[in-house]
PDB file of N, CA, C and O in Angstrom:
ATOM      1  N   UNK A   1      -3.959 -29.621 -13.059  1.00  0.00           N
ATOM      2  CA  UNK A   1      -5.070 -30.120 -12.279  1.00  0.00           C
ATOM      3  C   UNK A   1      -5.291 -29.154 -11.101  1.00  0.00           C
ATOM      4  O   UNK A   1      -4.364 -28.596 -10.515  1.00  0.00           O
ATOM      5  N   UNK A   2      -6.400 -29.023 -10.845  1.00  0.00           N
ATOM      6  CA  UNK A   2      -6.573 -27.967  -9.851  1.00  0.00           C
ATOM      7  C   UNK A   2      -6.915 -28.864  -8.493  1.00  0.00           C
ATOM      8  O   UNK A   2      -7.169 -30.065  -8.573  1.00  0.00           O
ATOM      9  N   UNK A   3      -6.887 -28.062  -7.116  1.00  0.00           N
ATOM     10  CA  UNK A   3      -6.510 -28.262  -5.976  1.00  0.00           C
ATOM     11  C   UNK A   3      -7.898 -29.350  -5.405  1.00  0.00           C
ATOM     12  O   UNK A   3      -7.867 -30.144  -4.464  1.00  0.00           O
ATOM     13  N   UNK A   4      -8.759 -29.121  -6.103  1.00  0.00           N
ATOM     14  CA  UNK A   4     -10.054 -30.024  -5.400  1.00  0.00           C
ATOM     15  C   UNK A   4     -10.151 -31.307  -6.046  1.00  0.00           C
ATOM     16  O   UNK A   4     -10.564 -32.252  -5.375  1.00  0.00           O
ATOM     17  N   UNK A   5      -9.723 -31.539  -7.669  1.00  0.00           N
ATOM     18  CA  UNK A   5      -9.304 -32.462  -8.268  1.00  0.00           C
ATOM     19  C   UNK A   5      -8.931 -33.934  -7.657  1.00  0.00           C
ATOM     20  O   UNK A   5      -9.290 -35.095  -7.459  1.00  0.00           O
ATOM     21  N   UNK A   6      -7.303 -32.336  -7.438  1.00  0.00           N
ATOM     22  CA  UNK A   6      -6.462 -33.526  -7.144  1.00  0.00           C
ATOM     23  C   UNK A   6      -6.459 -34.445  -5.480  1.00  0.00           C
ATOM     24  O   UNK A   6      -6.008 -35.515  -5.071  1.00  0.00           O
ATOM     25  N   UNK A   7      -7.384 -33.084  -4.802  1.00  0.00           N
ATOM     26  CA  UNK A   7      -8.257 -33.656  -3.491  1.00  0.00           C
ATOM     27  C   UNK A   7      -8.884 -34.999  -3.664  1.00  0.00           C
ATOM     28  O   UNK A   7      -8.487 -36.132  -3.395  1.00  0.00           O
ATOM     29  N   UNK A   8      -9.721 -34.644  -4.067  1.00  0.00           N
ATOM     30  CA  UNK A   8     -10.796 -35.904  -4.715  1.00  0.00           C
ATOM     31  C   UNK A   8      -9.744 -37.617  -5.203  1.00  0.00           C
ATOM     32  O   UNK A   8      -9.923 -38.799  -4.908  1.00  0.00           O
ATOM     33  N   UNK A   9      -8.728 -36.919  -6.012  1.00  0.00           N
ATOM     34  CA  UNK A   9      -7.694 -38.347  -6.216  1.00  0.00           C
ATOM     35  C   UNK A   9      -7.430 -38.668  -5.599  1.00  0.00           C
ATOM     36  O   UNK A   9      -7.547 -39.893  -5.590  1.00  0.00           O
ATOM     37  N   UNK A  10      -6.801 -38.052  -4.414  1.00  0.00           N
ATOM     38  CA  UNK A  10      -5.671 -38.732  -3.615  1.00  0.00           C
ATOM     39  C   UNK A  10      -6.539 -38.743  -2.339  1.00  0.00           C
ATOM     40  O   UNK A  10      -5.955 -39.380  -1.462  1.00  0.00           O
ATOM     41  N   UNK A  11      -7.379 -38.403  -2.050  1.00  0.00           N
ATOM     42  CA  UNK A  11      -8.312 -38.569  -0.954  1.00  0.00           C
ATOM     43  C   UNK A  11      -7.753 -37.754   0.113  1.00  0.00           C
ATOM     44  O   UNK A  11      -7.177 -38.321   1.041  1.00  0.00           O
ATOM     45  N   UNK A  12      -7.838 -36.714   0.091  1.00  0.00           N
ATOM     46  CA  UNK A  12      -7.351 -35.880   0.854  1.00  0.00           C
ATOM     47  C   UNK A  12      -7.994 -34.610   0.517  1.00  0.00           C
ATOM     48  O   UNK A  12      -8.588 -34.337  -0.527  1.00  0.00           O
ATOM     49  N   UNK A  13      -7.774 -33.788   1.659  1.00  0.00           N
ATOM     50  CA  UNK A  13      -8.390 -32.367   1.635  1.00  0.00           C
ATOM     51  C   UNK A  13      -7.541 -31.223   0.755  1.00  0.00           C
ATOM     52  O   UNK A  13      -6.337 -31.108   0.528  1.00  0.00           O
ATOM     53  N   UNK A  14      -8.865 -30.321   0.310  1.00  0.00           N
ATOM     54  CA  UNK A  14      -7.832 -29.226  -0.507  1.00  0.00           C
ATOM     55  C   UNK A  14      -6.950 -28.690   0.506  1.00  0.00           C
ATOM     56  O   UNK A  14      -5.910 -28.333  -0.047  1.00  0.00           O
ATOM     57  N   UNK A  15      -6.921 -28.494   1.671  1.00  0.00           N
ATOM     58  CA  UNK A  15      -5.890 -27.731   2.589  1.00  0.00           C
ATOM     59  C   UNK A  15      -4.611 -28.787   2.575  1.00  0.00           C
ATOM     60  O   UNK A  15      -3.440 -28.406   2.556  1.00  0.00           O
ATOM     61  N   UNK A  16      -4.941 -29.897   2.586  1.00  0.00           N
ATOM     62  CA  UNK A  16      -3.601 -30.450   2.276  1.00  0.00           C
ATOM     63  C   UNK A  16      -2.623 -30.391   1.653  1.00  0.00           C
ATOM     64  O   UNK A  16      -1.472 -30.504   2.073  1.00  0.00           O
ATOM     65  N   UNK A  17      -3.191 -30.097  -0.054  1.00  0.00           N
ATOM     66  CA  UNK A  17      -2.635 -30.243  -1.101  1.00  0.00           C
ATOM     67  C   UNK A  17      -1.782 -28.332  -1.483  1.00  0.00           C
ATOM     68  O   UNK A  17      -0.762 -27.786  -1.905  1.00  0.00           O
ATOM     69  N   UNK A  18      -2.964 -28.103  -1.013  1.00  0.00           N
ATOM     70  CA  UNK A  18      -2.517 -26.260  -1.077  1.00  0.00           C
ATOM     71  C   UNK A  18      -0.682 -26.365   0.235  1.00  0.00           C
ATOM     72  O   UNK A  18       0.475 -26.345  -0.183  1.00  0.00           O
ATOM     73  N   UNK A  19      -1.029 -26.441   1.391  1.00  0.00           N
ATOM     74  CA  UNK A  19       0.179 -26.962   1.923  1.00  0.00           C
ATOM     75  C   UNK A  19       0.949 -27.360   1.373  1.00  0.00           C
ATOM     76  O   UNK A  19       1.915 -26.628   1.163  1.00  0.00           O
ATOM     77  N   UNK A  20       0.951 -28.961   0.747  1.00  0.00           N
ATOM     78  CA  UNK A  20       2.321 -29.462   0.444  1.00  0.00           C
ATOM     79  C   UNK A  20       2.691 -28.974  -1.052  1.00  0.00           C
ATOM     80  O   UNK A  20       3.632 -29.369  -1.741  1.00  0.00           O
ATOM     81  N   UNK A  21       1.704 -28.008  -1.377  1.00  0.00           N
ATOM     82  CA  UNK A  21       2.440 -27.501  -3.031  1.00  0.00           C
ATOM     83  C   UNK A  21       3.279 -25.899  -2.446  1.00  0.00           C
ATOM     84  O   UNK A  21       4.053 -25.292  -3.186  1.00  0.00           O
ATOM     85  N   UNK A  22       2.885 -25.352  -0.810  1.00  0.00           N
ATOM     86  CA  UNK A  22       3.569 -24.709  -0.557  1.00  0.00           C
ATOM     87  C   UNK A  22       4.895 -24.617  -0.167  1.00  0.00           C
ATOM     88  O   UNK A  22       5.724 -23.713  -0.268  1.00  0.00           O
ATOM     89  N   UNK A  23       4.940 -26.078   0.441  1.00  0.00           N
ATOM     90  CA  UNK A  23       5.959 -26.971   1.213  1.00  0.00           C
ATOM     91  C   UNK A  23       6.985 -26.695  -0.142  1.00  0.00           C
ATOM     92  O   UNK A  23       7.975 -25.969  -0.233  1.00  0.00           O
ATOM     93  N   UNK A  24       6.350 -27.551  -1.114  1.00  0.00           N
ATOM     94  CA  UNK A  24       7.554 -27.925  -2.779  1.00  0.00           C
ATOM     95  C   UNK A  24       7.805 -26.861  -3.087  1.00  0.00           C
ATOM     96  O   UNK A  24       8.993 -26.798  -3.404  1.00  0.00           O
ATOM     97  N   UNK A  25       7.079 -25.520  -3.210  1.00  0.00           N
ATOM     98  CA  UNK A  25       7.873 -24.423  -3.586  1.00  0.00           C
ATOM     99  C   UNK A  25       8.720 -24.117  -2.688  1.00  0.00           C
ATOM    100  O   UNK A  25       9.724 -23.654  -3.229  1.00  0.00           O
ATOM    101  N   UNK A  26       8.853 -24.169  -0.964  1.00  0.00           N
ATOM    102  CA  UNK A  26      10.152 -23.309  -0.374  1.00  0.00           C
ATOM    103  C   UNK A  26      10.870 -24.099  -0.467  1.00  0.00           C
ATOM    104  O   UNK A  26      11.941 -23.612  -0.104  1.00  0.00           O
ATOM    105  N   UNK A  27      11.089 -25.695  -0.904  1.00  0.00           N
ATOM    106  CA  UNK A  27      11.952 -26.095  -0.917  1.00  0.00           C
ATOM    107  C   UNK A  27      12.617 -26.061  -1.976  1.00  0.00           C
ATOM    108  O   UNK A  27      13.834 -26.182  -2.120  1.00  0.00           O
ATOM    109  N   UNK A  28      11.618 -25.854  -2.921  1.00  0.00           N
ATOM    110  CA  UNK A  28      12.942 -25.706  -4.297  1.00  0.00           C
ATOM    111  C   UNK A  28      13.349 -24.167  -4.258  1.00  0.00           C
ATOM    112  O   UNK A  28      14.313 -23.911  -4.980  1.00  0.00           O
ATOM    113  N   UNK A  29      12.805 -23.085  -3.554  1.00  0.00           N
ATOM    114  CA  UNK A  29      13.749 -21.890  -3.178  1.00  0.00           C
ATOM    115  C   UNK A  29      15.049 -22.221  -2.413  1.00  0.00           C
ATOM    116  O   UNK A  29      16.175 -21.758  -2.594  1.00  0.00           O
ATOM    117  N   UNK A  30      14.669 -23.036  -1.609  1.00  0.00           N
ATOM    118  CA  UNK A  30      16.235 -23.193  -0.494  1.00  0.00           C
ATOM    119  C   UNK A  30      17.382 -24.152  -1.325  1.00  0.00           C
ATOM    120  O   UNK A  30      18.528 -24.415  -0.962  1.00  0.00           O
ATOM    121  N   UNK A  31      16.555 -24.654  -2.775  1.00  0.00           N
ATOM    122  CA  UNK A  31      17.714 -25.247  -3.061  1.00  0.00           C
ATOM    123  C   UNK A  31      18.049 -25.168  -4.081  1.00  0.00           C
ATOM    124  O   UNK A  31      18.811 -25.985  -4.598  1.00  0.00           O
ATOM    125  N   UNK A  32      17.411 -23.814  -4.859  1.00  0.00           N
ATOM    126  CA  UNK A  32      17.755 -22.712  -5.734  1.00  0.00           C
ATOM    127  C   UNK A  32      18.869 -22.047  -4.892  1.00  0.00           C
ATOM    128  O   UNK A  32      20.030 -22.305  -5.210  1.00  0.00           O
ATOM    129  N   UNK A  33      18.679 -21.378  -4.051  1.00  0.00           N
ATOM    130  CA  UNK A  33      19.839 -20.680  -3.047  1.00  0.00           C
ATOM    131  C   UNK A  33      20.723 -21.595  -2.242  1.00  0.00           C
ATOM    132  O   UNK A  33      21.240 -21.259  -1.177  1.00  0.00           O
ATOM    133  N   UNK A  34      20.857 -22.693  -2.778  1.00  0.00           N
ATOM    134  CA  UNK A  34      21.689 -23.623  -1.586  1.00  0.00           C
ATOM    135  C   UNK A  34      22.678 -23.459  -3.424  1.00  0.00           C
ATOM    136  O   UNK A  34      23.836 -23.057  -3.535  1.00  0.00           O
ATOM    137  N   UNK A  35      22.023 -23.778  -4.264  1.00  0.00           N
ATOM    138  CA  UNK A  35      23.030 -24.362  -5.328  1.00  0.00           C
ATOM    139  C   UNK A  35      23.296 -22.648  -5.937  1.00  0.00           C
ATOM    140  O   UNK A  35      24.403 -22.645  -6.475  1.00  0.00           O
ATOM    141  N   UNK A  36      22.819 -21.610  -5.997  1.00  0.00           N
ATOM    142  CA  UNK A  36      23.300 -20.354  -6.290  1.00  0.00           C
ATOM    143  C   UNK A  36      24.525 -20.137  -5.028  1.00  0.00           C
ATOM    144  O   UNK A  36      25.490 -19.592  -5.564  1.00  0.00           O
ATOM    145  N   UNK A  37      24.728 -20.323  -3.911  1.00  0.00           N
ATOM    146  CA  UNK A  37      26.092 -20.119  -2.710  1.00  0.00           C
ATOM    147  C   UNK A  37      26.905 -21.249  -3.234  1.00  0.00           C
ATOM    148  O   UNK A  37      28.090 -21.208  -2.903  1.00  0.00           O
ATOM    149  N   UNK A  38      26.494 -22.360  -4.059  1.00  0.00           N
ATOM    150  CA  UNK A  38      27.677 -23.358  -4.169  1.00  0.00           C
ATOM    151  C   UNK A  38      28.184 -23.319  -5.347  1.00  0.00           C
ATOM    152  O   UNK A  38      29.046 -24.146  -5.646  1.00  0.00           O
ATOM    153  N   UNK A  39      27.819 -22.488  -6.134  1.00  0.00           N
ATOM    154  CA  UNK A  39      28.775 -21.760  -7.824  1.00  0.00           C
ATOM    155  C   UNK A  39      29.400 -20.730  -6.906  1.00  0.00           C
ATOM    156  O   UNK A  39      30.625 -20.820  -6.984  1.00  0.00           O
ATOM    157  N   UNK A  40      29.014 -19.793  -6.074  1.00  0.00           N
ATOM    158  CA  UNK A  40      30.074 -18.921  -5.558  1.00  0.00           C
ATOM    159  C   UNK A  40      30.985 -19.186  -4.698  1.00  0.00           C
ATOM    160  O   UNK A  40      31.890 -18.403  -4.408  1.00  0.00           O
ATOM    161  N   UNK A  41      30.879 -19.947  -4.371  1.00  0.00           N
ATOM    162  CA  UNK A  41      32.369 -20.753  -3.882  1.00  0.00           C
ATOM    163  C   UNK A  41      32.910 -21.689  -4.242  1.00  0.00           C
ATOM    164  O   UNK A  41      33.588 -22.472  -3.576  1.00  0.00           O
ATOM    165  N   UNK A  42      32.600 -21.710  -5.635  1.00  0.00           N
ATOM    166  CA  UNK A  42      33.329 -22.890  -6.198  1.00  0.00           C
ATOM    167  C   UNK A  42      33.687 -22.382  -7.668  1.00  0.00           C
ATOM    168  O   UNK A  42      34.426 -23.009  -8.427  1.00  0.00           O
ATOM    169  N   UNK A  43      33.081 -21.183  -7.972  1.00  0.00           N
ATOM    170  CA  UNK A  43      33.148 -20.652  -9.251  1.00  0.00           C
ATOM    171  C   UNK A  43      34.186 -20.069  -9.340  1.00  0.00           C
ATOM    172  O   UNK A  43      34.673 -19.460  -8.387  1.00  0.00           O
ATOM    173  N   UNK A  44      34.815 -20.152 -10.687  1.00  0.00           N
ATOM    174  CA  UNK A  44      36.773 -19.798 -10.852  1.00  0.00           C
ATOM    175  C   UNK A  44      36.030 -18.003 -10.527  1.00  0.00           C
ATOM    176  O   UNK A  44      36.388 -17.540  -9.444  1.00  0.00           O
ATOM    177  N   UNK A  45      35.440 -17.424 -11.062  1.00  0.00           N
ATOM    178  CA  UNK A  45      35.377 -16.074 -11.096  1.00  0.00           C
ATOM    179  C   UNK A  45      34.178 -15.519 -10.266  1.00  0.00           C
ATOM    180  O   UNK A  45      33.192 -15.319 -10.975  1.00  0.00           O
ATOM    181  N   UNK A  46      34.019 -15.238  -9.030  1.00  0.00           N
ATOM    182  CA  UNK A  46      32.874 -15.139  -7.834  1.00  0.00           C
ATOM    183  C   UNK A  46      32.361 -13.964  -8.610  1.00  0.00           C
ATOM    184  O   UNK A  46      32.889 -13.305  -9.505  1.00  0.00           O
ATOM    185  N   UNK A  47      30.992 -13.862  -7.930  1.00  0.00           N
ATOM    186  CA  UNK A  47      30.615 -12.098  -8.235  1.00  0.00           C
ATOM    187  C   UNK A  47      31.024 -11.277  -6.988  1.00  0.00           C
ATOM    188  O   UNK A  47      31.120 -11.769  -5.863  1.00  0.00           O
ATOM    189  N   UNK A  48      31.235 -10.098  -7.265  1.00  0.00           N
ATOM    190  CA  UNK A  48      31.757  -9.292  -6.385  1.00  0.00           C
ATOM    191  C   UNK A  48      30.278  -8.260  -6.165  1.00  0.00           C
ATOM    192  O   UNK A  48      29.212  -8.142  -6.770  1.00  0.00           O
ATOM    193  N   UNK A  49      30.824  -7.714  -5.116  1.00  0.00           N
ATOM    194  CA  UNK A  49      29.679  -6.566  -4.625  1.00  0.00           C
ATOM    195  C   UNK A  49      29.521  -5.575  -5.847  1.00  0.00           C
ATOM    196  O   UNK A  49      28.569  -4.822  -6.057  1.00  0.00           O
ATOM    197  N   UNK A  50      30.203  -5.674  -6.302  1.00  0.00           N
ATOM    198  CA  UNK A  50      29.871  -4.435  -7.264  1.00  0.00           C
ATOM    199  C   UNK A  50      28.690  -4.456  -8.319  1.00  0.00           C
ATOM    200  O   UNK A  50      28.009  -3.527  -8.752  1.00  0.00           O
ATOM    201  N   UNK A  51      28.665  -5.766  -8.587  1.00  0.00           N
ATOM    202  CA  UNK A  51      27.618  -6.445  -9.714  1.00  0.00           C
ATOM    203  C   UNK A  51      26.247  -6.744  -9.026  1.00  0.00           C
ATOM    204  O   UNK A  51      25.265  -7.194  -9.617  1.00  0.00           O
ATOM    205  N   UNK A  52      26.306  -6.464  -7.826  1.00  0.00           N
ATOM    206  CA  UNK A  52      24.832  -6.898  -7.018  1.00  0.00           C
ATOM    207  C   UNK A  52      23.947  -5.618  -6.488  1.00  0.00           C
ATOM    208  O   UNK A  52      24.312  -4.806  -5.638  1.00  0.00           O
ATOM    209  N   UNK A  53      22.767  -5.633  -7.153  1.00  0.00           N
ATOM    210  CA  UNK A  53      21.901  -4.245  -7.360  1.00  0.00           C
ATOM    211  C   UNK A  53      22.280  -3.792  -5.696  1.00  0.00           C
ATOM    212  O   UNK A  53      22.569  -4.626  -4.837  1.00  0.00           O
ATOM    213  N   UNK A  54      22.203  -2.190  -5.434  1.00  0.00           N
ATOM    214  CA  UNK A  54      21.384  -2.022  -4.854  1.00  0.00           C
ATOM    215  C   UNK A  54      20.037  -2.340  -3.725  1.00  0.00           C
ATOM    216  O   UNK A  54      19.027  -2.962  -4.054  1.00  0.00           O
ATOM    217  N   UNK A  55      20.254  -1.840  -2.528  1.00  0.00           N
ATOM    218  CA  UNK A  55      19.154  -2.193  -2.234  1.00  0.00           C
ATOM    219  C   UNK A  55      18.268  -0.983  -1.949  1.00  0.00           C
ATOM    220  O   UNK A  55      18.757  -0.176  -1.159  1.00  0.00           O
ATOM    221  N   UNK A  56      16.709  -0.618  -2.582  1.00  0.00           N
ATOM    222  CA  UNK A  56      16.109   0.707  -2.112  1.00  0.00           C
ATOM    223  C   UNK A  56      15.951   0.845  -0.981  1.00  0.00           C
ATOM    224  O   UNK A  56      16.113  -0.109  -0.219  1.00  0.00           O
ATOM    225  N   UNK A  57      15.557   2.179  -0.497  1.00  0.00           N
ATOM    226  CA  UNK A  57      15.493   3.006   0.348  1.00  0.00           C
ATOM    227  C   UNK A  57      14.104   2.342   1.362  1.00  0.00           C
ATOM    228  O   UNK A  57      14.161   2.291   2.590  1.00  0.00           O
ATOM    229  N   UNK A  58      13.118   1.956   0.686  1.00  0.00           N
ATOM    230  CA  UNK A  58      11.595   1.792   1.062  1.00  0.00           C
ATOM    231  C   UNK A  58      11.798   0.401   1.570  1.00  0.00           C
ATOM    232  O   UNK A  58      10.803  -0.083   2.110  1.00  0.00           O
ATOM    233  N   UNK A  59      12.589  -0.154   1.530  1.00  0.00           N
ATOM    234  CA  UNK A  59      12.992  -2.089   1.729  1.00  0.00           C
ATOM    235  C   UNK A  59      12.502  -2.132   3.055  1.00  0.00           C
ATOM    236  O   UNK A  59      13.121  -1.387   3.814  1.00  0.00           O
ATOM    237  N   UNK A  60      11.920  -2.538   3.378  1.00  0.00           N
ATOM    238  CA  UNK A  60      11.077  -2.962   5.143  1.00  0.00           C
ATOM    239  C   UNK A  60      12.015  -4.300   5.230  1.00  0.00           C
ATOM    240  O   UNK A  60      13.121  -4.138   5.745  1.00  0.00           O
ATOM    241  N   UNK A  61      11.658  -5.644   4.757  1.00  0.00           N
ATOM    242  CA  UNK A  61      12.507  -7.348   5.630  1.00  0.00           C
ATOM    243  C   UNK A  61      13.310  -6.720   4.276  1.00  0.00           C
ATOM    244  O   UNK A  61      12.747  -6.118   3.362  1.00  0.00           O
ATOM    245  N   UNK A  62      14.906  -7.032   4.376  1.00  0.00           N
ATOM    246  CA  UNK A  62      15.953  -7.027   4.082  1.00  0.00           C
ATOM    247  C   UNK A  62      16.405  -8.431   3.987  1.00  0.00           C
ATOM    248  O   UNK A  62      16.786  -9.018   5.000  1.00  0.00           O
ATOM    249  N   UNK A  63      16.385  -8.991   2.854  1.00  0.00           N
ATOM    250  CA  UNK A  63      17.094 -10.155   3.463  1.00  0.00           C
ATOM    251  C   UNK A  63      17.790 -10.706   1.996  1.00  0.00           C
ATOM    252  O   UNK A  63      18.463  -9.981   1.264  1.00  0.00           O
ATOM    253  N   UNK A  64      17.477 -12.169   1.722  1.00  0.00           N
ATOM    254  CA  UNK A  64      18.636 -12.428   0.352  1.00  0.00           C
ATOM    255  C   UNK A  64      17.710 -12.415  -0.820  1.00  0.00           C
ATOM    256  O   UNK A  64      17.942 -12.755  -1.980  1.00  0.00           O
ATOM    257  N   UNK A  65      16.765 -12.019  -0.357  1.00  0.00           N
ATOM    258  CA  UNK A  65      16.043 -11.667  -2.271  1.00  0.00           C
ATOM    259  C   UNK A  65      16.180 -10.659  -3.016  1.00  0.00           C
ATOM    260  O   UNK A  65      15.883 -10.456  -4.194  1.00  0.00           O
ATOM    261  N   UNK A  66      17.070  -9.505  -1.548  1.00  0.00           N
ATOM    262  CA  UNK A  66      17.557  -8.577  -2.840  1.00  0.00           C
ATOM    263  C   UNK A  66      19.056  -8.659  -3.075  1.00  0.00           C
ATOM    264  O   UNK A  66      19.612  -7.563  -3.139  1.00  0.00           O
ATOM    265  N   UNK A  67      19.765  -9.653  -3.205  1.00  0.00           N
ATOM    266  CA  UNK A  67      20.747 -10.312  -3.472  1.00  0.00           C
ATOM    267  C   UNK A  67      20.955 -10.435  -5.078  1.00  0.00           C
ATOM    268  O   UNK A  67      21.364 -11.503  -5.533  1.00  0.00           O
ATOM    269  N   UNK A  68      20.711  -9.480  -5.824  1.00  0.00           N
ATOM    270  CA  UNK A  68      20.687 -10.228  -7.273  1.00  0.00           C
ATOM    271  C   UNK A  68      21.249  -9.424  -7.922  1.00  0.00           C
ATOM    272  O   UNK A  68      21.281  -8.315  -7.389  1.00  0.00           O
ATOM    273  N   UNK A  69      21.928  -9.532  -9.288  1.00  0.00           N
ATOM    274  CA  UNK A  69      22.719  -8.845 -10.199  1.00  0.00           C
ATOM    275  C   UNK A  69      22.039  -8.371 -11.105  1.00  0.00           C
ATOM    276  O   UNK A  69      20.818  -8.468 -11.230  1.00  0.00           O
ATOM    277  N   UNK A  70      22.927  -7.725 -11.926  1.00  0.00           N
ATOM    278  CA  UNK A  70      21.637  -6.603 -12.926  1.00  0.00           C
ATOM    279  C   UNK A  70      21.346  -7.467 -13.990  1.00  0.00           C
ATOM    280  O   UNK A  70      20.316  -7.250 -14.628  1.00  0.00           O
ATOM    281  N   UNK A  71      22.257  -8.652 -14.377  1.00  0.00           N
ATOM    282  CA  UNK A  71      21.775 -10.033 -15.442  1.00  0.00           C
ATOM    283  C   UNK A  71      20.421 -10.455 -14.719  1.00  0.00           C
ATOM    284  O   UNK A  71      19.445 -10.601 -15.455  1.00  0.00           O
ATOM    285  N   UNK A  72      20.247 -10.689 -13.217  1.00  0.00           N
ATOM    286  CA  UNK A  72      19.386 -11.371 -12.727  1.00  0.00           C
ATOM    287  C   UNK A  72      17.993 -10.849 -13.052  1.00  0.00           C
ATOM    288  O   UNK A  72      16.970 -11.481 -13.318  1.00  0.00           O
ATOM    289  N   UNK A  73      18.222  -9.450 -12.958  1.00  0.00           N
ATOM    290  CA  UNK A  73      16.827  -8.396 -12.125  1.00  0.00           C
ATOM    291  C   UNK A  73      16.395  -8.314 -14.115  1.00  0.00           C
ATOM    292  O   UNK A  73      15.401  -8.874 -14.579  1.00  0.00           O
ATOM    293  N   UNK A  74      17.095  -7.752 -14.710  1.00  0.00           N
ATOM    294  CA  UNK A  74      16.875  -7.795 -16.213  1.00  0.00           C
ATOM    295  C   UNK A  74      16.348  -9.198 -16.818  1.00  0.00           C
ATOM    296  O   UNK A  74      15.651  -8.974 -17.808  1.00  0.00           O
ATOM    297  N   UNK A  75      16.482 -10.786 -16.484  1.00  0.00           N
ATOM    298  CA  UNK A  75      16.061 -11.413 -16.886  1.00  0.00           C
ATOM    299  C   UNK A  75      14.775 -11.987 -16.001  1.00  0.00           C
ATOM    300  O   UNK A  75      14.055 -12.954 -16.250  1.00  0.00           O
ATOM    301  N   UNK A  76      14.734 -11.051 -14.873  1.00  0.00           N
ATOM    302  CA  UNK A  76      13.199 -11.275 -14.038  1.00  0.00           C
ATOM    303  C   UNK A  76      12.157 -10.164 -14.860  1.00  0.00           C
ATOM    304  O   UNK A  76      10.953 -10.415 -14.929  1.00  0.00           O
ATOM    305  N   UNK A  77      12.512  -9.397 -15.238  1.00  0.00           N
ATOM    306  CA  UNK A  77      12.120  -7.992 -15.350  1.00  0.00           C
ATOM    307  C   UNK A  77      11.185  -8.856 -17.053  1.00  0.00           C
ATOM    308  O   UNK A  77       9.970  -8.935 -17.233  1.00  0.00           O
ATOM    309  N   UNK A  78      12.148  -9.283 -17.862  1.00  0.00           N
ATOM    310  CA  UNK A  78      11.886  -9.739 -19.188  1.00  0.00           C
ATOM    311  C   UNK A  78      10.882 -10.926 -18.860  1.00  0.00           C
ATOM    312  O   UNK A  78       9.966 -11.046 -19.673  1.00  0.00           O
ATOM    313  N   UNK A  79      10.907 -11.882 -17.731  1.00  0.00           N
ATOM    314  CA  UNK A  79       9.883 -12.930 -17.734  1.00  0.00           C
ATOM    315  C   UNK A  79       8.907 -13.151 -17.144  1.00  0.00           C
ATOM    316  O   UNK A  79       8.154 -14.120 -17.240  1.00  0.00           O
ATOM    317  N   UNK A  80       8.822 -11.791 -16.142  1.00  0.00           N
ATOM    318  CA  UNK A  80       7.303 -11.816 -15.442  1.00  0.00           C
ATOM    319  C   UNK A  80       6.919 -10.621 -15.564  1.00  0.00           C
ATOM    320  O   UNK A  80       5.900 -10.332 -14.938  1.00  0.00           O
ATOM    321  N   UNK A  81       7.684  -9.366 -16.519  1.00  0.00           N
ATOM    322  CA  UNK A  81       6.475  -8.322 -16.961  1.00  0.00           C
ATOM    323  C   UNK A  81       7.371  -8.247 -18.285  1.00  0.00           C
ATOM    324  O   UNK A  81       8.527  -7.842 -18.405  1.00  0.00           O
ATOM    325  N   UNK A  82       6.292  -8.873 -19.458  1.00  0.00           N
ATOM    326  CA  UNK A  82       6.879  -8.457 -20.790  1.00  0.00           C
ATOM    327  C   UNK A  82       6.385  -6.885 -21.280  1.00  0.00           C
ATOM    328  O   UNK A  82       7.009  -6.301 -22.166  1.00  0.00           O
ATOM    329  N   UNK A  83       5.415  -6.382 -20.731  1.00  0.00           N
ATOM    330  CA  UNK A  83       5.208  -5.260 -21.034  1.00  0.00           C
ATOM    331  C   UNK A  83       6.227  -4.129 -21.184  1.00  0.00           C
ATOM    332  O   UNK A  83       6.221  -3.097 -21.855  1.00  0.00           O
ATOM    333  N   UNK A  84       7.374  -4.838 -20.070  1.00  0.00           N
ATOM    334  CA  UNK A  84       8.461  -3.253 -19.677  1.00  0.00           C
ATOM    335  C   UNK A  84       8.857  -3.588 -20.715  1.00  0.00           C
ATOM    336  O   UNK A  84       9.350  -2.604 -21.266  1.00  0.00           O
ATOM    337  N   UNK A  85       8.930  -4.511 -21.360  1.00  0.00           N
ATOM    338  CA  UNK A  85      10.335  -4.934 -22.591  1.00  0.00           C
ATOM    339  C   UNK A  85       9.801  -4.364 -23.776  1.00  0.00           C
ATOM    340  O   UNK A  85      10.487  -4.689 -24.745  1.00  0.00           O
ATOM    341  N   UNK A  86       8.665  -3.507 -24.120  1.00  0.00           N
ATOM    342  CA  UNK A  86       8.107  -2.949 -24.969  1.00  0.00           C
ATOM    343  C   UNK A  86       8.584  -1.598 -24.511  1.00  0.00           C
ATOM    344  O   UNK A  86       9.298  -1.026 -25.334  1.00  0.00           O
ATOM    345  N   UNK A  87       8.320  -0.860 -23.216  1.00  0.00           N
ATOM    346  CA  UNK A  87       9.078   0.645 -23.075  1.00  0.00           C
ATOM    347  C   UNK A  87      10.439   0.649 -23.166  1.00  0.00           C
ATOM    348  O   UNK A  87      10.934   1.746 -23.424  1.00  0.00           O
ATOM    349  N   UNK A  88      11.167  -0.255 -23.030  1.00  0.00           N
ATOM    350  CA  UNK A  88      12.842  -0.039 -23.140  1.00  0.00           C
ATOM    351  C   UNK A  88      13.456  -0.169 -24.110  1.00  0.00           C
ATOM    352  O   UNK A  88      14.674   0.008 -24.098  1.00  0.00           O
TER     353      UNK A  88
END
């Protein structure tokens, strides 16, 4: 359902709805990353630095999104550009 729709249903403005669907996504990021820190400290076998990419050279905000392993970046890589998975 799109944003004016669901305006119209619930009687409320599209700026509302655009908001609180922004709201539901950071929260299911913080609790994507709340429950990714609570397998690593609770997981019999942690990941170590060694398994966690790189960070490039060009990186301006630094922060925990480039936190990810080469399983991670390879199964981002495969589900939001299938194209690369045709050059490799």
């Amino acid at each position: 359902m799109n944003y004016k729709d669901m305006a119209k249903k619930l009687n409320v403005t599209e700026a509302t709805i655009r908001r609180q669907r922004f709201t539901f996504r950071e929260k299911a990021k913080q609790a994507k990353f709340y429950l990714a820190m609570y397998e690593l400290v609770f997981e019999d076998e942690p990941i170590t630095t060694e398994q966690i990419i790189p960070i490039h050279n060009n990186a301006i905000y630094v922060d925990d999104r480039y936190l990810i392993t080469e399983d991670e970046k390879q199964h981002i890589v495969e589900t939001f550009f299938p194209v690369f998975n045709l050059l490799y």
